[in-house]
VEXPAMAR-274920 format. One line per 3 residues: number of its first residue (from 1); their letters; for each residue x, y negated, z of N, C-alpha, C, O, CB. Coordinates in steps of 0.02 Angstrom, whole numbers, plus 50000, padded with zeros to 5 digits. Each point is the difference from the previous one (the first is absolute). Glycine has a CB too. Example, Ala and Ser with C-alpha at 12.3 -4.5 7.8 and 13.67 -1.06 7.14 Angstrom:
<doros>
1> as> 50660/50284/50390/49955/49941/50000/50045/49940/50000/50052/50001/50033/49853/50058/50029 | 50077/49888/49902/50042/49941/50003/49961/49945/50037/50025/49945/50008/50034/50087/49884
</doros>
This chain:
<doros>
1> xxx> 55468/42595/57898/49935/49979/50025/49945/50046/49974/49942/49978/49999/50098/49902/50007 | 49970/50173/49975/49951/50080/49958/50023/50035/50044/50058/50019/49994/49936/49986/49873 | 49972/50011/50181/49950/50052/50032/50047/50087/49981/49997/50028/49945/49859/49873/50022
4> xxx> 50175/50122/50079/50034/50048/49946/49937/50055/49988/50009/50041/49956/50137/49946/50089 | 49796/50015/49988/49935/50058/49993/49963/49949/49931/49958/50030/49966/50012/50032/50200 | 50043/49872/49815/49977/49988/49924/50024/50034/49946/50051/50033/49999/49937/49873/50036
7> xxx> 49961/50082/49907/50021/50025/49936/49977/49945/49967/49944/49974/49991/50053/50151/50016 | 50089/49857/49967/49999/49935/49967/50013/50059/49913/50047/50038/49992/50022/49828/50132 | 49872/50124/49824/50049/50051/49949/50044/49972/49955/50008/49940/50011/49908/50132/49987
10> xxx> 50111/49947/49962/50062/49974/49949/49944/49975/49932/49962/50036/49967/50166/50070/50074 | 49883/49818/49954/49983/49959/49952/49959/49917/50036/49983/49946/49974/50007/50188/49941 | 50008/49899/50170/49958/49919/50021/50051/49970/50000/50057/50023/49996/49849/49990/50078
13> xxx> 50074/49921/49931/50033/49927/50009/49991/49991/50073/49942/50002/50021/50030/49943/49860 | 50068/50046/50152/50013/49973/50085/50021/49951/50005/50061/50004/49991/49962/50077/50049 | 49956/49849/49973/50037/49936/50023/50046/49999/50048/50011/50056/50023/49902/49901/49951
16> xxx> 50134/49977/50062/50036/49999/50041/49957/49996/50082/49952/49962/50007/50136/49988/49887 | 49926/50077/50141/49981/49988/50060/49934/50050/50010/49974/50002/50056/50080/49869/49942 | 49918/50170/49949/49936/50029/50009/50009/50058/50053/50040/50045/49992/49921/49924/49884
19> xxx> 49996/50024/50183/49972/50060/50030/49926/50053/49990/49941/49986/50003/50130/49938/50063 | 49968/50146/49921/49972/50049/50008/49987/50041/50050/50047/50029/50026/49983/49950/49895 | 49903/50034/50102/49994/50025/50048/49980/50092/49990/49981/50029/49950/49993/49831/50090
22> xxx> 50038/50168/50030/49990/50055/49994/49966/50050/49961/49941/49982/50001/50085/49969/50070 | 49978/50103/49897/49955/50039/49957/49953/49954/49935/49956/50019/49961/50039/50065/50160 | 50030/49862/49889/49973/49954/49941/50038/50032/49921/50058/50019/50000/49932/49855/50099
25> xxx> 49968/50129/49839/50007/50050/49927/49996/49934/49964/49946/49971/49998/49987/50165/50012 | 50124/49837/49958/50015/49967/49938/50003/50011/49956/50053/50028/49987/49976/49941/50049 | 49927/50021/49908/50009/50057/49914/50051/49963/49968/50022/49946/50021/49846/50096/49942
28> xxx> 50150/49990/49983/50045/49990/49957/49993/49946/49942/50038/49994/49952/49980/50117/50083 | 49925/49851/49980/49980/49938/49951/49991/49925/50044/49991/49944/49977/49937/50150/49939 | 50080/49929/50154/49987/49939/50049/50059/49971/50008/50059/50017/50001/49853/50028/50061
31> xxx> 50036/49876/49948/50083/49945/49993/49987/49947/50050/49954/49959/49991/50077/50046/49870 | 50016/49995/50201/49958/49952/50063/50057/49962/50022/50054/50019/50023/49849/50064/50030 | 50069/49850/49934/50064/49931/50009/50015/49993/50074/49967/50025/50044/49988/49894/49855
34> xxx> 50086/50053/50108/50045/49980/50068/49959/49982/50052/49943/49978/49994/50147/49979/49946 | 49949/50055/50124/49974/49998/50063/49917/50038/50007/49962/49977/50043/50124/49904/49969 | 49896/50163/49954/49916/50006/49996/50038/50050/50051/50060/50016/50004/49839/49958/49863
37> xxx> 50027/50050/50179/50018/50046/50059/49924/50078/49984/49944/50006/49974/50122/49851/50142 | 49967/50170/49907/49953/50079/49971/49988/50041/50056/50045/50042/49994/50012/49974/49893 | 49914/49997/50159/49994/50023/50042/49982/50086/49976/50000/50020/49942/49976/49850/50119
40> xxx> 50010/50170/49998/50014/50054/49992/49943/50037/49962/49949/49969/49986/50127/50016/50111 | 49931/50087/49884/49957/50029/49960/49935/49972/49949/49940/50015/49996/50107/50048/50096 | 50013/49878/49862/49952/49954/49954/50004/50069/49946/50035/50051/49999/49997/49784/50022
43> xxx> 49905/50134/49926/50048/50045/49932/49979/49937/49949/49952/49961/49996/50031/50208/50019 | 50073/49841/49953/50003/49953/49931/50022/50036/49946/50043/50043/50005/49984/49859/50052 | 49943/50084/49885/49981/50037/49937/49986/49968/49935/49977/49944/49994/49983/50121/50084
46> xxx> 50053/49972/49880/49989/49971/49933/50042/49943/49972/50060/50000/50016/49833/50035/50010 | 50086/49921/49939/50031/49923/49973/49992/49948/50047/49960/49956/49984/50011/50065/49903 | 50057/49976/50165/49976/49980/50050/50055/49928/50013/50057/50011/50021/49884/50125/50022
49> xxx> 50042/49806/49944/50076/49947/50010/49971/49981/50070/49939/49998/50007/50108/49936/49857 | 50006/50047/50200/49964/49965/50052/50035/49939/50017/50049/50013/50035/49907/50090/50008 | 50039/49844/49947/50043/49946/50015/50051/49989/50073/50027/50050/50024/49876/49909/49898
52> xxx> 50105/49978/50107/50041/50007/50035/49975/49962/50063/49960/49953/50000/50123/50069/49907 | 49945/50005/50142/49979/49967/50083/49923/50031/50014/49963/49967/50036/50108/49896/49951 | 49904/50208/49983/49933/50003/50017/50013/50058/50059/50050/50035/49994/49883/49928/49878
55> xxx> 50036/50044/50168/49989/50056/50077/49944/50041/49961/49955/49970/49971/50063/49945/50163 | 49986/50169/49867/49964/50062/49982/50006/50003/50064/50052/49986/50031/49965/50070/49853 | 49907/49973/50150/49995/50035/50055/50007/50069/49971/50008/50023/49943/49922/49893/50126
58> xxx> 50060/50118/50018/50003/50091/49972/49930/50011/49958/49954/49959/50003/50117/50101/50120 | 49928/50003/49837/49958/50048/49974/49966/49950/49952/49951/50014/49965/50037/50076/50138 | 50044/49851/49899/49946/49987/49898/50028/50039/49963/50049/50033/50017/49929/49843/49962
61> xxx> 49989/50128/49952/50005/50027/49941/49989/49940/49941/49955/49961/49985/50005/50159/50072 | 50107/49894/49921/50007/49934/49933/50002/50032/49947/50022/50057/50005/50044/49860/50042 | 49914/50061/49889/50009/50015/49950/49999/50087/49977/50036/50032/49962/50017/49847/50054
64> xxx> 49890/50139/50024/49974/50062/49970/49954/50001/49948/49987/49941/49988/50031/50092/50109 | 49949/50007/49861/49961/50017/49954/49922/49959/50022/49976/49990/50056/50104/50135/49920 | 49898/49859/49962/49937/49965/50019/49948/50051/50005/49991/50050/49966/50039/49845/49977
67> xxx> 49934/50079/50115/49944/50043/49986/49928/49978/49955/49955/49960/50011/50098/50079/50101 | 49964/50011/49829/49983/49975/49936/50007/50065/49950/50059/50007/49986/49982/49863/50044 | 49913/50185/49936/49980/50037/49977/50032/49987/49932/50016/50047/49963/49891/49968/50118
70> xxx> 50103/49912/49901/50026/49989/49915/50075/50017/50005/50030/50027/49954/49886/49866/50005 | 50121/50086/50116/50059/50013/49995/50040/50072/49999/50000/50047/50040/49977/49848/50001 | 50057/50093/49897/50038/50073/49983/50072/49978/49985/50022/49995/49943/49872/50071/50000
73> xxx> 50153/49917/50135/50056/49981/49986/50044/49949/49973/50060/50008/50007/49901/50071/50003 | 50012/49858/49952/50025/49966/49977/50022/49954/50051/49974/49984/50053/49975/50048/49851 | 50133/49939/50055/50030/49955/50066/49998/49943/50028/50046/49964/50020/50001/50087/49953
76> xxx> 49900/49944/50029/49956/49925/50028/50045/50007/50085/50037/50040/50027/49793/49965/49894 | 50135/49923/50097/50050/49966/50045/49962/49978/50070/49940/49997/50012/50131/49956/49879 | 49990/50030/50156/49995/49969/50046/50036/49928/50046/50047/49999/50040/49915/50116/49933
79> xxx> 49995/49833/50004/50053/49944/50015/50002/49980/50059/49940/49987/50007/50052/49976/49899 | 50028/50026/50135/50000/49957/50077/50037/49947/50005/50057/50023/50007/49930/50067/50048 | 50015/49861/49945/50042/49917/50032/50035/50016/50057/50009/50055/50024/49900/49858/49947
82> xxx> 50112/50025/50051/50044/49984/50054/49963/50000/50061/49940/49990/49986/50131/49947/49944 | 49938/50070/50135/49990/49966/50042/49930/50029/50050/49972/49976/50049/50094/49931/49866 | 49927/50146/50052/49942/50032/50013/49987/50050/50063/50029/50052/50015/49974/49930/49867
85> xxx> 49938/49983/50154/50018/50066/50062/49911/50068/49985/49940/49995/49988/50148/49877/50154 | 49946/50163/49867/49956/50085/49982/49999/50028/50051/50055/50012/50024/49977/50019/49874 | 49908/49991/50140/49990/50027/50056/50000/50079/49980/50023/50021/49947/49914/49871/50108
88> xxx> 50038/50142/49989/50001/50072/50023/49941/50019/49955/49943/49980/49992/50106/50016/50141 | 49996/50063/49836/49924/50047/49940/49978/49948/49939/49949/50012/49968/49972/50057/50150 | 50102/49899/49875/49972/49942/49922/50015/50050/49946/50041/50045/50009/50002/49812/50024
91> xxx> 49925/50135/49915/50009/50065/49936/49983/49932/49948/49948/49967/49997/49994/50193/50053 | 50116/49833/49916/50007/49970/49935/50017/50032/49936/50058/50005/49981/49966/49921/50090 | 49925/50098/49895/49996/50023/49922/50038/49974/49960/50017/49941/50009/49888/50076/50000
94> xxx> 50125/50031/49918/50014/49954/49946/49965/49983/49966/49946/50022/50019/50125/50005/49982 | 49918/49917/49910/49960/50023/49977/49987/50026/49934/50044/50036/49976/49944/49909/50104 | 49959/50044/49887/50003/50064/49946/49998/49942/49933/49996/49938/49998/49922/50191/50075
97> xxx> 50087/49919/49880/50000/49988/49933/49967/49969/49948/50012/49977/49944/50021/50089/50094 | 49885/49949/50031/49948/49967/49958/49967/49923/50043/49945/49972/50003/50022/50170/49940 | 50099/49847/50085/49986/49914/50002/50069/49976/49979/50026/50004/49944/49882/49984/50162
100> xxx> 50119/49981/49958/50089/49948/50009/50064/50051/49999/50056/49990/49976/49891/49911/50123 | 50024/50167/49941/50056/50050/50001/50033/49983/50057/50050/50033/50012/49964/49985/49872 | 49965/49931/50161/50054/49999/50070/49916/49972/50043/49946/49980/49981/50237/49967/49974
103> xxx> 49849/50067/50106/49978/49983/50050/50049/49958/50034/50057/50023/50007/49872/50070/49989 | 50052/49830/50034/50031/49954/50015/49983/49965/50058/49941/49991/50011/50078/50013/49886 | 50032/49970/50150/49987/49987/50061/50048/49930/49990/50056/50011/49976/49913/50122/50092
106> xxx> 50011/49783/49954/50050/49968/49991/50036/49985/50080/50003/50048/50038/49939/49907/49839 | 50081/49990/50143/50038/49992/50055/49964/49985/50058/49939/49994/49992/50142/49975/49940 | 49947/50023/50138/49979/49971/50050/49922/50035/50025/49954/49964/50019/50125/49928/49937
109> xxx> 49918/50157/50041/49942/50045/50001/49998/50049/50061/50049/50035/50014/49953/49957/49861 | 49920/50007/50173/50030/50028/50075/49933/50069/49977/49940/49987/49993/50114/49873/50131 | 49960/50171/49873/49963/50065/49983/49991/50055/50056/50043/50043/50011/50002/49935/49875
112> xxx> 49903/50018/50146/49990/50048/50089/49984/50066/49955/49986/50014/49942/49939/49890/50180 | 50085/50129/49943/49996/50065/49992/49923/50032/49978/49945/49985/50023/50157/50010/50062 | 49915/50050/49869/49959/50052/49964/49982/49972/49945/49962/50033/49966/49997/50022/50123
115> xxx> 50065/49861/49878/49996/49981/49935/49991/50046/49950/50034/50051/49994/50024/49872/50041 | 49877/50055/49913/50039/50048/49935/49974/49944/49950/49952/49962/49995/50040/50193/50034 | 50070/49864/49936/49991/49958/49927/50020/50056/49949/50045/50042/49995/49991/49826/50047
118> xxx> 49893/50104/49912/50018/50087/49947/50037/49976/49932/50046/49958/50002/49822/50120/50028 | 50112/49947/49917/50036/49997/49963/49983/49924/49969/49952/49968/50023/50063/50169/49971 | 50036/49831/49941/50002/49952/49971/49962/49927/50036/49985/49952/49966/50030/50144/49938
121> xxx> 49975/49908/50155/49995/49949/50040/50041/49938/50001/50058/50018/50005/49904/50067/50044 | 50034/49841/49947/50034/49950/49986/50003/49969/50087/49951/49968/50020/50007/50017/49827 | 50079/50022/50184/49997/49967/50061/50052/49937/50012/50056/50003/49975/49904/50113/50063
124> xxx> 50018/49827/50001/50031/49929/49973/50062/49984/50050/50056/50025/50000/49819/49922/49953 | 50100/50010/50084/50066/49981/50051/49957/49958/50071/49953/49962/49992/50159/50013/49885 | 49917/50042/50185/49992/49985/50044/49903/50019/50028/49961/49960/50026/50169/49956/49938
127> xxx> 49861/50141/50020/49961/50030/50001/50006/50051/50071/50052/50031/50012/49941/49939/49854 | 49944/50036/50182/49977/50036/50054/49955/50061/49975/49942/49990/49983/50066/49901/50089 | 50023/50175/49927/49946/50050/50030/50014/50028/50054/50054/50021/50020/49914/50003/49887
130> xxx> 49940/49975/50134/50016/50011/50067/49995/50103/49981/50004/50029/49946/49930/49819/50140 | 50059/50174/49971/50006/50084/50006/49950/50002/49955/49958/49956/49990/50080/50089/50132 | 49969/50029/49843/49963/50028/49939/49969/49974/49958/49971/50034/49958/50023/50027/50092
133> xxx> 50001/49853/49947/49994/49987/49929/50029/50031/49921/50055/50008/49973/49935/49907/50111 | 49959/50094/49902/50026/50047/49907/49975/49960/49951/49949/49966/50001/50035/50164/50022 | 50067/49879/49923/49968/49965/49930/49992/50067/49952/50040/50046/50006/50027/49819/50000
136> xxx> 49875/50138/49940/50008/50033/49982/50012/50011/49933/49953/49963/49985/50009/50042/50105 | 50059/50014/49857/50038/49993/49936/49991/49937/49960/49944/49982/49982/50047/50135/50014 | 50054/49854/49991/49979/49933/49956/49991/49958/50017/49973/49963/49958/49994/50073/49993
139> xxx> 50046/49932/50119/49974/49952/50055/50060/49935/49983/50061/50008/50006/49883/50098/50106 | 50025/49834/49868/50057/49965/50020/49986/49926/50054/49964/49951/49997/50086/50104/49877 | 49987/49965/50161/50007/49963/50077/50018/49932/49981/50000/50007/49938/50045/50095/50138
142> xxx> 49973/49835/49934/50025/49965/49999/50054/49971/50056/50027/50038/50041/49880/49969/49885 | 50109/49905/50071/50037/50011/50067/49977/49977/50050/49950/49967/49986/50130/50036/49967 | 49934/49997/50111/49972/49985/50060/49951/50021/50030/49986/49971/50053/50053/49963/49919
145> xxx> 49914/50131/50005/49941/50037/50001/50013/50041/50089/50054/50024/50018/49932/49996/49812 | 49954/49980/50214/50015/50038/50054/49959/50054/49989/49955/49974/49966/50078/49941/50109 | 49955/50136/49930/49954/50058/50003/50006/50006/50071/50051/49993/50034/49962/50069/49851
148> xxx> 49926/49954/50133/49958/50022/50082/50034/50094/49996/50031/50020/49951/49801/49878/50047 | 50154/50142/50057/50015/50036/50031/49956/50041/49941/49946/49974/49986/50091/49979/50147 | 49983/50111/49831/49976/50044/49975/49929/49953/49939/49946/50024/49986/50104/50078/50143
151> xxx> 49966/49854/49855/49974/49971/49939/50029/50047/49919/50056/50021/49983/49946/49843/50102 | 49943/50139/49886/50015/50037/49934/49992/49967/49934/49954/49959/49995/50012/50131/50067 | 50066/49919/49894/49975/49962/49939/49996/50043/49952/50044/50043/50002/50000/49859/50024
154> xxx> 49909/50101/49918/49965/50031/49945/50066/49991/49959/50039/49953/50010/49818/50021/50001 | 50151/50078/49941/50054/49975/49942/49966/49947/49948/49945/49976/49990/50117/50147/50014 | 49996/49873/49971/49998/49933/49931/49969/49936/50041/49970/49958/49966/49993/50127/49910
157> xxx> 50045/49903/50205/49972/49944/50014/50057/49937/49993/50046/50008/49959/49866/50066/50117 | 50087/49868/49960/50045/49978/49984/49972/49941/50065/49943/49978/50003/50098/50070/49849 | 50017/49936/50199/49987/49983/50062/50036/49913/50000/50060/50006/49991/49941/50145/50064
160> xxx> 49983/49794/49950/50024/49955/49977/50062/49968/50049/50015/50030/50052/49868/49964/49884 | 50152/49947/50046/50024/49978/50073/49987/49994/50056/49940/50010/50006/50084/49958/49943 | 50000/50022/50100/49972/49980/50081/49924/50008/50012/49970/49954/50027/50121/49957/49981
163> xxx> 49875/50150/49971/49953/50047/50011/50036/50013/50062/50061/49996/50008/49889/50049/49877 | 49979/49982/50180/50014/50020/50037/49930/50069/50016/49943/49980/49988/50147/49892/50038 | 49914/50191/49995/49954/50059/49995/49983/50000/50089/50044/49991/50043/50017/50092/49827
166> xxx> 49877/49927/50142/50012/50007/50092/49991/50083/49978/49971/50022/49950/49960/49846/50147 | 50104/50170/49961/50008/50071/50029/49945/50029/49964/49948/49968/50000/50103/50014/50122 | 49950/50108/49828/49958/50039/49969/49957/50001/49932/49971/50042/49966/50042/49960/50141
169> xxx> 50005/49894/49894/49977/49984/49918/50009/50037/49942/50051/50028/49980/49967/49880/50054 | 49921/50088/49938/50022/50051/49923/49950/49959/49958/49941/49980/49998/50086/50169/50042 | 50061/49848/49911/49974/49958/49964/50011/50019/49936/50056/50022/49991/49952/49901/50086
172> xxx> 49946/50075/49860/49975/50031/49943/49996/49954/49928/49990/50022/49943/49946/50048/50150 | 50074/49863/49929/50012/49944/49956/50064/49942/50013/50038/49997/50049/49832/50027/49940 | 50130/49942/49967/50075/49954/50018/49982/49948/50046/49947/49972/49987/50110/50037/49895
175> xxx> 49966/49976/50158/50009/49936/50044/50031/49931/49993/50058/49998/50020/49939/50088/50032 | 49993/49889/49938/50016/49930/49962/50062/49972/50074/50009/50021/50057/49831/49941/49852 | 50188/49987/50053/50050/49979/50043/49957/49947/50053/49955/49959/49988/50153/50060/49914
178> xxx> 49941/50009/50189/49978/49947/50042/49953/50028/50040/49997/49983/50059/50026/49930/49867 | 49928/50139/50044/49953/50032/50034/50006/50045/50047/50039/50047/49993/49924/49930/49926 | 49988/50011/50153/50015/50040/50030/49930/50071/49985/49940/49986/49998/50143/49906/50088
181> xxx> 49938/50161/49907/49944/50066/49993/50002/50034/50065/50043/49995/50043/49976/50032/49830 | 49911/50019/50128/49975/50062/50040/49946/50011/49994/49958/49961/49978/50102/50030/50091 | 49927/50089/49959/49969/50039/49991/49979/50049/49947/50021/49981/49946/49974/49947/50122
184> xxx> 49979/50115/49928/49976/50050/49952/49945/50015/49955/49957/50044/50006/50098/49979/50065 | 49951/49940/49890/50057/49984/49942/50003/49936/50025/49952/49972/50026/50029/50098/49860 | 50093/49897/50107/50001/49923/50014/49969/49951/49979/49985/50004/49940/50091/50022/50072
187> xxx> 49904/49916/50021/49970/49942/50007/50048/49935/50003/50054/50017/50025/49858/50055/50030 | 50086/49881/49933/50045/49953/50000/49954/49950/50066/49941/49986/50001/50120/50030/49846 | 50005/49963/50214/49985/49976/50054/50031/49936/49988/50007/49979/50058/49980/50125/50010
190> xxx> 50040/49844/49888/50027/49951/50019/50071/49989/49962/50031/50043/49968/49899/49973/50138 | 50084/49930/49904/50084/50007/49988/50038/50008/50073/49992/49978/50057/50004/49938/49827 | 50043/50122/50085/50060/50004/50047/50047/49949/50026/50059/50006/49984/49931/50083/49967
193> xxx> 49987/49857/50091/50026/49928/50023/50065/50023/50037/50056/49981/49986/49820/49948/50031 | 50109/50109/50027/50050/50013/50071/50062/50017/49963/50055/49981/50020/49858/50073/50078 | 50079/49989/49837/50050/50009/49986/50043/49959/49944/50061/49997/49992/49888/50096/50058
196> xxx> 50000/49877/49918/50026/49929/49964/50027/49961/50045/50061/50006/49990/49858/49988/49932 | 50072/49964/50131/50034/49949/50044/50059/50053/49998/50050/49984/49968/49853/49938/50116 | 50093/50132/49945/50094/50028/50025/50050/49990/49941/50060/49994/50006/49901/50116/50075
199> xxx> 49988/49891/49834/50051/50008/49969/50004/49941/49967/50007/50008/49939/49990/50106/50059 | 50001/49811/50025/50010/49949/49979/49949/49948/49962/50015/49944/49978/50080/50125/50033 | 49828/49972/49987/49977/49952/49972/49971/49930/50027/49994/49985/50059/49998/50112/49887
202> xxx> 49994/49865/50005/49966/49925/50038/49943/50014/50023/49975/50048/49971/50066/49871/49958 | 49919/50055/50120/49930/49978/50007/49982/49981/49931/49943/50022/49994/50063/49938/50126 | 50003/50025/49850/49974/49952/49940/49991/50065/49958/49941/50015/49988/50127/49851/50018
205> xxx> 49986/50179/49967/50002/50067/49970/49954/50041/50027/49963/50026/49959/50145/49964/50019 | 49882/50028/50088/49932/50047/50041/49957/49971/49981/49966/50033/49961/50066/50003/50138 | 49949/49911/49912/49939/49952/49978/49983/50027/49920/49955/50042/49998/50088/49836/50083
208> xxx> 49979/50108/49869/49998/50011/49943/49985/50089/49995/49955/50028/49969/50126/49852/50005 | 49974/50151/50069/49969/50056/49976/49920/50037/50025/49957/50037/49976/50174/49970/50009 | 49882/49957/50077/49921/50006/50023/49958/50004/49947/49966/50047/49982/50048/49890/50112
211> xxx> 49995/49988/49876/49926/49996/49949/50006/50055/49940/49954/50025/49968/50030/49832/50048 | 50073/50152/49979/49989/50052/49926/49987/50057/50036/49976/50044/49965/50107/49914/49938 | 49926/50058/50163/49937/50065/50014/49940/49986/49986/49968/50026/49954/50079/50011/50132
214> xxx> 49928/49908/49964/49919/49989/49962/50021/49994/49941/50014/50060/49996/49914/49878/50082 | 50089/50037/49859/49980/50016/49947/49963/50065/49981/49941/50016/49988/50142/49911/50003 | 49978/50106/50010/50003/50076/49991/49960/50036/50000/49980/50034/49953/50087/49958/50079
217> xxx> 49895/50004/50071/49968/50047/50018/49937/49948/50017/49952/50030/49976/50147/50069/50061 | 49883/49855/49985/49962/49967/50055/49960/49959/49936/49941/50002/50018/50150/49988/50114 | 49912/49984/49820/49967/49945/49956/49968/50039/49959/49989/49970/49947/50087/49940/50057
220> xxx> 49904/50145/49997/49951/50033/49964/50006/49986/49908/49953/50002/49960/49969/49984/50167 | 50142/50001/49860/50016/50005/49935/50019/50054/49987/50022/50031/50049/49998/49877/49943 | 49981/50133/49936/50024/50074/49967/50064/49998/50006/50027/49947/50015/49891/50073/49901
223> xxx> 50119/50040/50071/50068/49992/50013/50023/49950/49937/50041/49956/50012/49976/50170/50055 | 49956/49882/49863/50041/49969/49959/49982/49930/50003/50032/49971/49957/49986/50127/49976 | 49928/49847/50112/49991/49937/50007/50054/49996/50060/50026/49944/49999/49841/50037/49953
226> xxx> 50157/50055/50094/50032/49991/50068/50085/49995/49965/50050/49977/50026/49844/50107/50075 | 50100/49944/49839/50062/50003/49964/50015/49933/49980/50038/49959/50026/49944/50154/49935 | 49978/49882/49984/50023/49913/49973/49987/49942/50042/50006/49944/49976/49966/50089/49914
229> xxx> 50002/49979/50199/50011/49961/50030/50043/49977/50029/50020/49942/50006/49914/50083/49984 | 50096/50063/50046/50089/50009/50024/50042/49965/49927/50055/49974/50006/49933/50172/50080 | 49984/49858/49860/50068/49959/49956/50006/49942/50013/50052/49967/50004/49940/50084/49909
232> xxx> 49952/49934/50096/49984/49923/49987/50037/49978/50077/50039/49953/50003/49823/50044/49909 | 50120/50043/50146/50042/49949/50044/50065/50008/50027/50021/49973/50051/49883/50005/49975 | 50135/50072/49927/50057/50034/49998/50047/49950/49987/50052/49993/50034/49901/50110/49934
235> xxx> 50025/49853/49969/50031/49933/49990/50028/49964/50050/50061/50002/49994/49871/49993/49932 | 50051/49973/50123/50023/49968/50037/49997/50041/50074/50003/49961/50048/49970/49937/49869 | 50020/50176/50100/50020/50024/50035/50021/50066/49990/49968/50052/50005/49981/49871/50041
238> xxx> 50130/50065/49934/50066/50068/50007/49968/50064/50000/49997/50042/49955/50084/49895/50124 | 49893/50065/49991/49989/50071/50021/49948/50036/50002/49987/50048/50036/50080/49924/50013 | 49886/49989/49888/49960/50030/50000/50004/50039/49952/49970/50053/50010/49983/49882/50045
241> xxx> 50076/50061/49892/50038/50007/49947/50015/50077/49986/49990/50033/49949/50056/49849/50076 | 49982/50137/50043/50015/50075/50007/49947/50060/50013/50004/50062/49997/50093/49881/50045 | 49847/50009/49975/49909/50057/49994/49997/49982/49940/49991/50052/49967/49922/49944/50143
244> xxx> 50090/49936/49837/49992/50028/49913/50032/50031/49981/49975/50036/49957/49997/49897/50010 | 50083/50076/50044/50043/50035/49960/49984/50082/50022/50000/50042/49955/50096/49847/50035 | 49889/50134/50091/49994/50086/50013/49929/49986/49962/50000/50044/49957/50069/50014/50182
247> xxx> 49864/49901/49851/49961/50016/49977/49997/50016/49909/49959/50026/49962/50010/49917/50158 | 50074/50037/49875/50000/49988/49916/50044/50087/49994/49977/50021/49947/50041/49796/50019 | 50011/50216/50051/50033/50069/50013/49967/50036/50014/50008/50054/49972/50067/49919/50054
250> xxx> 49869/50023/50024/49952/50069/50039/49962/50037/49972/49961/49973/49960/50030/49975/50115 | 50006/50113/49931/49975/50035/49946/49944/50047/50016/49965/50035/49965/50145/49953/49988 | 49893/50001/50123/49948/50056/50047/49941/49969/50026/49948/50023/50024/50147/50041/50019
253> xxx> 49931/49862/49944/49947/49949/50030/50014/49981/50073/50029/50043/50035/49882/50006/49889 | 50075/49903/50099/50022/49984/50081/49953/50014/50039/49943/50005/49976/50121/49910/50005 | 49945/50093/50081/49966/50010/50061/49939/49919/50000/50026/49944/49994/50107/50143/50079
256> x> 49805/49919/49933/49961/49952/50005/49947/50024/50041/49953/49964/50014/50083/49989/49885
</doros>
């Protein structure tokens, strides 16, 4: 199932059932689990592990060198999960030394074409980027996050759960979970309902999170009074729980 115009080199790891496609370059440190499919003229590189059942379209680039001036060779990494589909031209970095040392992608992840995720990036699970969305060094995504069409993010930001970006957003601070953002520099439009109902929540849960938007943004309290309010009604509602907790972590400050 390798492509006889591939170059698989001596030291990768090949699962059972993996296809390689044409003129596609496997380095000698890459390790890609079962049934994953590789379409033609990919290149994969470096410390690169890729889990199993994920589809590579043609011409991405995995686990090349970060683009990053500090890096001088060291064997920092590239992780990818299961299940993952990668469109056409995506460029995934490893990462460097002077953060985690890997760059990480988790499962169930639909990534369109011209993606880039750079180096030491934390990316979660069941996560949407639409075409040319980029993160840029240090970014960590959470899960269920959609990015709009060519949306960008500042490094060291940190993007919360079921965040959703509309098309070209650039965004320069962290986004709290639930929120929907846009524009330049982003603005926070709401919570993201449409996509809460698909993924199981109650009316009663939307409701609740409603109000801890107004908290947040709408009640004209400081961030650190909007804080010990979200504690306070975190108590008896779950999910709110998960904006104290990304707020008590953020380090760039949130979008307000």
């Amino acid at each position: 199932m390798i492509h006889p115009t591939a170059i698989v080199e001596a030291g990768a790891k090949i699962g059972a059932n993996v296809e390689i496609g044409p003129y596609t370059l496997v380095g000698p440190n890459v390790e890609i689990g079962d049934n994953t499919v590789i379409g033609p003229h990919v290149v994969i590189k470096g410390h690169t592990r890729i889990g199993r059942d994920n589809r590579i379209f043609q011409f991405c680039s995995l686990g090349e060198i970060p683009q990053d001036k500090k890096y001088t060779g060291e064997p920092t990494r590239l992780e990818i999960g299961d299940r993952n589909t990668i469109r056409e031209f995506c460029t995934f970095n490893l990462g460097t030394v002077q953060d985690r040392g890997a760059t990480s992608i988790g499962d169930d992840n639909w990534l369109m074409a011209y993606v880039h995720i750079a180096h030491d990036c934390v990316v979660g699970n069941k996560t949407i980027f639409a075409n040319g969305a980029s993160l840029a060094g240090h970014v960590v995504v959470e899960d269920w996050v959609i990015f709009g069409g060519f949306s960008g993010v500042h490094q060291f930001c940190r993007i919360g759960a079921h965040v959703m970006t509309a098309a070209s957003s650039l965004i320069l601070q962290d986004v709290p979970p639930y929120v929907m953002a846009a524009g330049n520099s982003a603005q926070p439009y709401g919570i993201h309902v449409e996509g809460l109902k698909r993924r199981g929540f109650t009316a009663e849960a939307i409701t609740a999170l409603k109000r801890a938007y107004r908290t947040l943004y709408k009640s004209g309290l400081t961030l650190e009074e909007a804080k010990a309010k979200l504690a306070d009604d975190a108590r008896t509602q779950p999910d709110i729980q998960r904006i104290v907790d990304f707020l008590a972590v953020s380090k760039r400050g949130v979008i307000r």
